[in-house]
C-alpha positions in Angstrom: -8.0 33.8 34.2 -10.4 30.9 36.0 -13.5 30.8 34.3 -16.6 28.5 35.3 -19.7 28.5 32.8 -22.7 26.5 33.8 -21.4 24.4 36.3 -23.6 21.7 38.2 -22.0 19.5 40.7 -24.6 16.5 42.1 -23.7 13.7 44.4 -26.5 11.4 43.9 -29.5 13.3 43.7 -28.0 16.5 45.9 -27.1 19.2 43.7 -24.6 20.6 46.1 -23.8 23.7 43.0 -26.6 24.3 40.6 -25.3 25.7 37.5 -23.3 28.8 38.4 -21.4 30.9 36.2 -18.3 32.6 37.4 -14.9 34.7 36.5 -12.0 35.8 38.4 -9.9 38.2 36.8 -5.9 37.6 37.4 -4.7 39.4 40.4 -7.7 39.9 41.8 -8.2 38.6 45.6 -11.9 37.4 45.3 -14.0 36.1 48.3 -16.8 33.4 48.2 -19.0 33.8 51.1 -22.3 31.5 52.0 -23.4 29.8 55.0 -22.8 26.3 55.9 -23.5 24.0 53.1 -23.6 27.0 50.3 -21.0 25.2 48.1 -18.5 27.2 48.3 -16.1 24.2 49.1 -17.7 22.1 46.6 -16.8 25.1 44.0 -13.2 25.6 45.2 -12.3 22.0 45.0 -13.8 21.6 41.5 -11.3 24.8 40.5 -8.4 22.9 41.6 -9.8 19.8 40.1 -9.8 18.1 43.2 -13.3 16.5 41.8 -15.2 16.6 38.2 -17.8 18.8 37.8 -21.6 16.9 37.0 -21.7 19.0 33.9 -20.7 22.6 32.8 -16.8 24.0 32.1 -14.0 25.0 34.0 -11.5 26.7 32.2 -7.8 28.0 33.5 -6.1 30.4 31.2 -8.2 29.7 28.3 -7.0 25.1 29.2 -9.9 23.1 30.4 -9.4 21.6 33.8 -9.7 18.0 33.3 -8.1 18.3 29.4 -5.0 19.9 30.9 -5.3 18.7 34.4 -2.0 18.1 35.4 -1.0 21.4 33.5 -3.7 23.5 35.6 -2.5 22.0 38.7 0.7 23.0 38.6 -0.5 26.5 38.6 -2.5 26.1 41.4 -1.7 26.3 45.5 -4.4 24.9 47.7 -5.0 25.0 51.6 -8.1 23.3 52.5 -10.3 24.4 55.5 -8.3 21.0 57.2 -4.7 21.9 56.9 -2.8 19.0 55.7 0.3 19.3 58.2 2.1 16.1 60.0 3.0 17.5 63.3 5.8 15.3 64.0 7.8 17.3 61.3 10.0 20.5 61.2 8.2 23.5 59.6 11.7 23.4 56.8 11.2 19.9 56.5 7.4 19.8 55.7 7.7 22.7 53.5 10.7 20.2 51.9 8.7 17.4 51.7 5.6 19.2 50.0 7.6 20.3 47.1 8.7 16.8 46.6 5.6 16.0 46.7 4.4 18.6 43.8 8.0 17.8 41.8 9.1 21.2 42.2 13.0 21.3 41.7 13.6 23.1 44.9 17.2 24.6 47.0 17.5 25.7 50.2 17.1 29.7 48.9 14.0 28.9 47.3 12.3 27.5 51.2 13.6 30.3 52.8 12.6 32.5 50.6 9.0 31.0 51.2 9.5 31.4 54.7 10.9 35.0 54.9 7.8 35.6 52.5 5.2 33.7 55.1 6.6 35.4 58.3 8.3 31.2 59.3 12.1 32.2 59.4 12.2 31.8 63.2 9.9 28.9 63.3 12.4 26.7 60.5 13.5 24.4 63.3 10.0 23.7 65.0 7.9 20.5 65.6 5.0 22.1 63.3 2.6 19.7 66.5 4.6 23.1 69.0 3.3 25.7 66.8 0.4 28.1 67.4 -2.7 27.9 65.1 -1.3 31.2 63.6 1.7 30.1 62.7 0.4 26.2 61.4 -2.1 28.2 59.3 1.2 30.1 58.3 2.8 26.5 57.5 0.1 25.6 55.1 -0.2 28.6 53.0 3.8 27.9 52.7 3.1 24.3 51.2 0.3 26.2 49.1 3.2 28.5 47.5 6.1 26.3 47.4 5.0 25.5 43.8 4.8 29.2 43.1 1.3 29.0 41.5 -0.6 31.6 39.9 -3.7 30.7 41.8 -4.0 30.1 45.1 -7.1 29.0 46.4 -7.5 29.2 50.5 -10.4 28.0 52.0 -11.4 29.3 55.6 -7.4 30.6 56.2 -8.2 32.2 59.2 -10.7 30.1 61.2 -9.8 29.6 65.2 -7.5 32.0 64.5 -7.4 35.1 67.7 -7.5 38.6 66.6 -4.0 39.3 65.9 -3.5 36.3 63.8 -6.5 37.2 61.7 -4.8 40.4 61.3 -1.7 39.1 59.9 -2.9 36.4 57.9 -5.4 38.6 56.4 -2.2 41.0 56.0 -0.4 37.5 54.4 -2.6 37.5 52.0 -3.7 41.0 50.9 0.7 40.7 50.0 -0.1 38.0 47.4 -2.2 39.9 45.0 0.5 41.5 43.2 2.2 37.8 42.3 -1.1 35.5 42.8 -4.9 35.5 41.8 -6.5 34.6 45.2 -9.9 32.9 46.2 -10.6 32.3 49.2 -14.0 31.3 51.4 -14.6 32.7 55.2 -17.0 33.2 57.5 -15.5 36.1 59.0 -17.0 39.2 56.8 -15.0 41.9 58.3 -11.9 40.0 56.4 -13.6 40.2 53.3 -14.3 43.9 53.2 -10.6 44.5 54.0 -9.2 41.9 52.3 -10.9 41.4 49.2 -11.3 42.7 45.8 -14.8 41.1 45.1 -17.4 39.5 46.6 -19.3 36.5 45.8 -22.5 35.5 48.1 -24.1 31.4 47.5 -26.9 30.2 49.2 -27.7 26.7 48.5 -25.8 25.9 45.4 -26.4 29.4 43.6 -24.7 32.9 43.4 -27.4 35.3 44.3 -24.8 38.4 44.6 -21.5 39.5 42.8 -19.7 42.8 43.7 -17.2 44.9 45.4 -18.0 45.0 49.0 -17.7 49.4 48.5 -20.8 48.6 46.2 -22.3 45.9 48.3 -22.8 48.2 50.8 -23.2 51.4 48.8 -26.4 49.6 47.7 -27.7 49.1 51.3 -27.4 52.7 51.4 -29.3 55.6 51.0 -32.7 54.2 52.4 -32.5 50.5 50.8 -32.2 47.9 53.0 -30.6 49.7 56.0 -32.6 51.5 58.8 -33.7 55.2 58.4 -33.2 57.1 61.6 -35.0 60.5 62.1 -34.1 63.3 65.3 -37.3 65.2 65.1 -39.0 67.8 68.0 -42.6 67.9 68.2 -45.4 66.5 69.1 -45.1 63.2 69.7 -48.4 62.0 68.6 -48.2 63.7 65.3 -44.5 62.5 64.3 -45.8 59.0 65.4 -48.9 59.6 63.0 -46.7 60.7 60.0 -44.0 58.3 60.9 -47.2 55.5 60.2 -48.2 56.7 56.7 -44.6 55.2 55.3 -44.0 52.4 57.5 -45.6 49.6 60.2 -42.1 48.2 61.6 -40.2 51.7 64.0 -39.6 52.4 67.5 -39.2 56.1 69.0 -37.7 57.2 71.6 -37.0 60.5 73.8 -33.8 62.1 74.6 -33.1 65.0 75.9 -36.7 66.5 74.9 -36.0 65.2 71.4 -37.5 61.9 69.7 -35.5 59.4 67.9 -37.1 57.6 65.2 -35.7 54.2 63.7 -37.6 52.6 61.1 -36.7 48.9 59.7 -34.9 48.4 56.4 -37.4 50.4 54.2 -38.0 49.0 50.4 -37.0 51.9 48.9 -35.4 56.0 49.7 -38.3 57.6 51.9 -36.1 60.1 53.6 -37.4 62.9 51.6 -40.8 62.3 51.6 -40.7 61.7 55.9 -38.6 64.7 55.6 -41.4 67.0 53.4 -44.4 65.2 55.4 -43.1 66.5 59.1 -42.1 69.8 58.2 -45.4 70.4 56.3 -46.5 69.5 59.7 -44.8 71.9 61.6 -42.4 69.2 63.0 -38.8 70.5 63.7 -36.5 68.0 61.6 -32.8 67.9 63.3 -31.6 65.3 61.8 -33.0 62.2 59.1 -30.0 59.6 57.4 -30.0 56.1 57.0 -27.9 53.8 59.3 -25.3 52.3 57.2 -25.0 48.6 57.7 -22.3 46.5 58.0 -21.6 43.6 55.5 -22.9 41.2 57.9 -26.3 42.6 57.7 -25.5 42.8 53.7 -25.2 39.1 53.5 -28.0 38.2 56.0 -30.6 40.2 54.2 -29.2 38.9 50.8 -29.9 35.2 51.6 -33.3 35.6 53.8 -34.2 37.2 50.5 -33.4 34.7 48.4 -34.5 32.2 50.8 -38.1 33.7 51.1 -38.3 34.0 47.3 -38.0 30.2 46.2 
């Protein structure tokens, strides 16, 4: 469906994307994550052609972006991370006005169907500057499918937004898959791992991960890069002894007569070798699993890697 091979995108002498290669399959809902000034906007706005790329392709259903641009635009719905709204207008009449804008032969059936579809029915009448966040975030997404594109491409949809409205936007969205191939960039990681199909991590220009967030964190697993934790009773000097032979970087504590032993994001699965080494020892083993991690700690450990390797 989108497909980007090789693309650079400079702005002087700042490579803001440095030669990434990319595909999103249709129907899929995929996320870009990255911290500030990853290029994950930069990306998302070369997609919808909002700017050329340096060098590279982006192809659309098989068209080239700037070959067929007006074409690929017309298949596309975009919010940007600044919602384009005019607050002096109704929510009907902005939603009327943007698919003037686009030249999408529109009747009043059509905008409400938008609007029974984006949760706005009750909101039609509104002065979009009255509205909450929730609902102006609601508003844009509606000017985003007005055109009913095959893509739409949201960028930070839910930011400011309180808990609830997170919620239902992320519920908004997780709708559109079955009509829409969705990418969207946040900074809220929870969203992704309930909303999204796929995953894709940038640090500075670059992908440096690509995966389901199941298999993100599956990988984390099982020793790698997630904490071991060991309930072992004993002596206390010999656990801490054994405990030293695999790793430099744990705490221990006591509970209830027992010790608790947390070591730090081993390299590779040591459970069994811990495991073997303290019972040869005559340590009682209760308990030894790794501490699964949450996709935050995914994504942070992902780019302090890649950071510390260049």
């Amino acid at each position: 469906m989108i497909e980007l091979q090789d693309v650079v995108k400079k702005f002087g002498n700042f490579e803001a994307v440095k030669g990434i290669n990319l595909n999103v399959k249709k129907g899929e809902i995929l996320g870009l994550l990255g911290p500030n000034g990853a290029g994950k906007t930069t990306t998302m706005r070369m997609i919808t052609g909002f700017f050329p790329q340096t060098s590279g392709q982006i192809t659309i259903g098989g068209e080239d972006i700037f070959e067929c641009s007006m074409n690929i635009r017309k298949k596309i719905g975009y919010l940007p991370e600044k919602n384009p709204l005019y607050y002096d207008m109704r929510v009907y009449e902005y939603i009327e006005y943007a698919a003037k804008l686009k030249k999408v032969n529109i009747n009043k059936s059509k905008i409400d169907e938008i609007m029974e579809k984006t949760g706005l029915v009750e909101m039609r009448k509104r002065l979009i500057g009255n509205l909450s966040k929730g609902y102006k975030q609601r508003t844009g997404i509606a000017q985003a499918l007005i055109n009913d594109p095959e893509i739409l491409i949201l960028d930070e949809p839910t930011s400011g937004l309180d808990p609830r409205q997170i919620v239902e936007i992320r519920e908004l969205i997780r709708s559109f898959a079955v009509e829409h191939t969705v990418i969207l960039s946040t900074h809220i990681l929870p969203e992704v791992h309930v909303t999204c199909d796929r995953v894709v991590i940038m640090n500075k220009g670059k992908i440096i991960s690509e995966d389901t967030p199941e298999n993100m964190l599956l990988s984390f697993k099982k020793g790698y890069g997630s904490d071991i934790v060991i309930e072992a009773n004993g002596s206390q000097d010999k656990i801490i002894n054994i405990i030293q032979k695999f790793s430099k970087s744990f705490n221990v504590a006591e509970i209830d007569g027992n010790f608790k032993i947390k070591l730090d994001k081993p390299e590779k699965d040591i459970r069994a070798e811990i495991n073997k080494a303290l019972i040869n020892d005559k340590i009682d083993v209760l308990e030894i699993y790794s501490e699964n991690p949450q996709l935050e700690e995914v994504f942070i450990t992902l780019v302090k890697k890649e950071e510390e390797q260049v």
